[in-house]
C-alpha positions, -999 to 999 in steps of 0.1 A, spaced: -256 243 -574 -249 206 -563 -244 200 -600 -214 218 -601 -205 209 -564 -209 173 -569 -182 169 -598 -158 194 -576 -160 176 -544 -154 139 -565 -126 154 -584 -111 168 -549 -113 135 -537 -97 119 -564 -66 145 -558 -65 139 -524 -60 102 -528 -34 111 -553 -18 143 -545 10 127 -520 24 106 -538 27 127 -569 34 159 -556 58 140 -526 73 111 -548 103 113 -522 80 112 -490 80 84 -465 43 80 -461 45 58 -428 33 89 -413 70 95 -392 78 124 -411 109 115 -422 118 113 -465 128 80 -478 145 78 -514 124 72 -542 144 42 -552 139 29 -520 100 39 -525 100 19 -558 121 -12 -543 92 -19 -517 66 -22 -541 78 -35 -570 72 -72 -561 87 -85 -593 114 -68 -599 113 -48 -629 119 -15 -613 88 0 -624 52 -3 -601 25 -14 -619 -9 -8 -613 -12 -41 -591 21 -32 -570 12 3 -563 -5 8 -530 -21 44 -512 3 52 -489 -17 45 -452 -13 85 -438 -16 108 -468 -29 144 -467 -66 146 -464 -70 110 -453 -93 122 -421 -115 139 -440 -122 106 -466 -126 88 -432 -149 110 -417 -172 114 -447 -173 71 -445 -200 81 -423 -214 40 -425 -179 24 -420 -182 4 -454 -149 20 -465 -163 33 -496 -180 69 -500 -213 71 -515 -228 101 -532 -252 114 -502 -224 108 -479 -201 131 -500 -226 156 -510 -232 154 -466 -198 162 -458 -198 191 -483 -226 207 -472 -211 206 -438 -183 225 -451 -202 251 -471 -225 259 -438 -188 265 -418 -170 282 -443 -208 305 -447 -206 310 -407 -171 320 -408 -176 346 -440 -204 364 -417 -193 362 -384 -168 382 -404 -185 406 -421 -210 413 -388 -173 421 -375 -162 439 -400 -190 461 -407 -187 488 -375 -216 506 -379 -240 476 -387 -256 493 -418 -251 460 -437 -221 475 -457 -185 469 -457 -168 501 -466 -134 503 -476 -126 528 -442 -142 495 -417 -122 475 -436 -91 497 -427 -105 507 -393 -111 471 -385 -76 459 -397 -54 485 -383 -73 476 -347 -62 443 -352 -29 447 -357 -26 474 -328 -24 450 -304 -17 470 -273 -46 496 -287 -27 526 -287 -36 539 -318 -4 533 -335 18 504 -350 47 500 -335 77 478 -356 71 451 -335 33 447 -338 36 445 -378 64 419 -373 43 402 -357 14 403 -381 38 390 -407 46 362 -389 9 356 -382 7 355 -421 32 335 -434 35 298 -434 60 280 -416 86 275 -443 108 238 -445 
């Protein structure tokens, strides 16, 4: 299992070190939020001019998505990220995403007979979305499920 989880977690690195700056070309990555021009991107680092960014110009913006995480898996403060220290921090997400998945199904399987069935996996969600446990759905309680659901969009 590491095998395959070691070449994952390196190339998710590697994309996370990347993924603003392609996928956000237009993003001003001073972490206020607010979109400078791409020109205006290119103009501050290309230091000689040729309005291209060469390998030497071109810098990791400081606040880029999934910058906390690299930090935190620096677990020695060297600023690089060794093997044991990534294959640390990914084991500490595969025991919390493992917690979370059974906490789940313990919730989800009513009659604790160590089955899911497809009517405690309806019973289970239509007692969630009844909030005020009537027994019904009203309009407003599946409204608000949606909105639970969907990202904030912008």
């Amino acid at each position: 299992m590491t095998n395959t989880l070691i070449p994952t977690a390196i190339l998710s690195a590697l994309t996370i070190c990347a993924s603003t700056v392609i996928a956000h070309p237009d993003a001003n990555h001073s972490g206020s939020g607010q979109k400078a021009p791409v020109k205006q991107v290119v103009r501050a680092m290309d230091t000689d001019g040729d309005g291209l960014i060469s390998f030497e110009e071109f810098e990791l913006p400081e606040k880029r998505r999934g910058a906390d995480r690299l930090e935190a898996a620096d677990t020695d403060g060297d600023g690089n990220i060794s093997r044991a220290e990534m294959e640390a921090q990914l084991a500490e997400h595969v025991a919390a995403d493992t917690e979370r998945a059974e906490e789940r199904f313990d919730r989800t399987d009513v009659n604790s007979d160590g089955f899911v069935t497809p009517e405690e996996r309806k019973q289970v969600a239509f007692e969630t979305l009844d909030e005020n446990q009537d027994g019904y759905l009203s309009a407003e309680e599946l409204a608000k499920a949606r909105k639970r659901q969907r990202p904030p969009q912008g």
